[in-house]
C-alpha positions as CSV (number, residue, x, y, z in Angstrom):
1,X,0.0,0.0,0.0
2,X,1.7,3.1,-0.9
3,X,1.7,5.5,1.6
4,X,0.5,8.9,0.3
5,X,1.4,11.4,3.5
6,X,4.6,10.0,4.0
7,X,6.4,11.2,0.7
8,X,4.2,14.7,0.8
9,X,5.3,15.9,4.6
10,X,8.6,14.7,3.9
11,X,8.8,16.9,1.1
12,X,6.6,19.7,2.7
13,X,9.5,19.4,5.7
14,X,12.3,20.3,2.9
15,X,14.1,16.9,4.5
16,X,15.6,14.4,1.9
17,X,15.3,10.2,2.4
18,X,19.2,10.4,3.8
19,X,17.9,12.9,6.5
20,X,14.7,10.5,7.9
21,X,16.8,7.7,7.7
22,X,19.4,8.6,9.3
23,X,17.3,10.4,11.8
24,X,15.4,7.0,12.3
25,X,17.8,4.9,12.4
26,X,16.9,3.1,9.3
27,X,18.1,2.4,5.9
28,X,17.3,4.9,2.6
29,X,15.9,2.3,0.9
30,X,13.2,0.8,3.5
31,X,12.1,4.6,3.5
32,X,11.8,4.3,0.0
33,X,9.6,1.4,0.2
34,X,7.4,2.9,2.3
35,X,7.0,5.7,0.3
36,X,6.2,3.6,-2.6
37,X,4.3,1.2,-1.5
38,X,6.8,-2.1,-2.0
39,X,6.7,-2.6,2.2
40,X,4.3,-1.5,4.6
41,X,5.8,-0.3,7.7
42,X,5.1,-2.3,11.0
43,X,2.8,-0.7,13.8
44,X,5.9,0.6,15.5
45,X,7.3,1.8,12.7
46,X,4.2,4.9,12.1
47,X,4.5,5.7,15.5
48,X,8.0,6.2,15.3
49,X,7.4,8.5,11.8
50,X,3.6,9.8,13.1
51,X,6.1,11.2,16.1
52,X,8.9,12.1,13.8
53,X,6.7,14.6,11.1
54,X,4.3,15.5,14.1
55,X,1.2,14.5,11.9
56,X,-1.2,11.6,12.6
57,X,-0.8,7.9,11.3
58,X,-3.8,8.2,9.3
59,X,-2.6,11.6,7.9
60,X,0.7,9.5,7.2
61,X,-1.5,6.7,5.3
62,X,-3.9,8.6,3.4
63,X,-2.9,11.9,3.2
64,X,-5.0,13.6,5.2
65,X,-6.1,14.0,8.5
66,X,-9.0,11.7,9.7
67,X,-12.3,12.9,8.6
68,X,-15.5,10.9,10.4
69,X,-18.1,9.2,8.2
70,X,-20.5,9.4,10.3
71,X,-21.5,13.4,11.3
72,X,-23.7,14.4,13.6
């Protein structure tokens, strides 16, 4: 599943993959692939990014910040 939020607040930061990666202590590439969609990051994993860009896992998922279906 590519991740749609991910590349776009990366981006909207002004950071480059090297940066996050480093920053997270993980490799370029397995940023990459969850940018792209090739791997889906664990549970852990969009904590550790949802705290890192200071944006919501959904917002990280989708894009956008999470809008209810149901409004009352």
């Amino acid at each position: 599943m590519e991740m749609l939020g991910l590349k776009a607040i990366r981006k909207k930061k002004g950071y480059n993959q090297l940066k996050v990666a480093m920053d997270l202590n993980i490799s370029r590439q397995a940023l990459s692939y969850y940018e792209n969609g090739k791997r889906s990051p664990d549970i852990a994993m969009l904590k550790i990014l949802s705290d890192y860009y200071d944006v919501s896992i959904d917002y990280l998922i989708n894009g956008k910040e999470f809008e209810s279906k149901y409004k009352k």
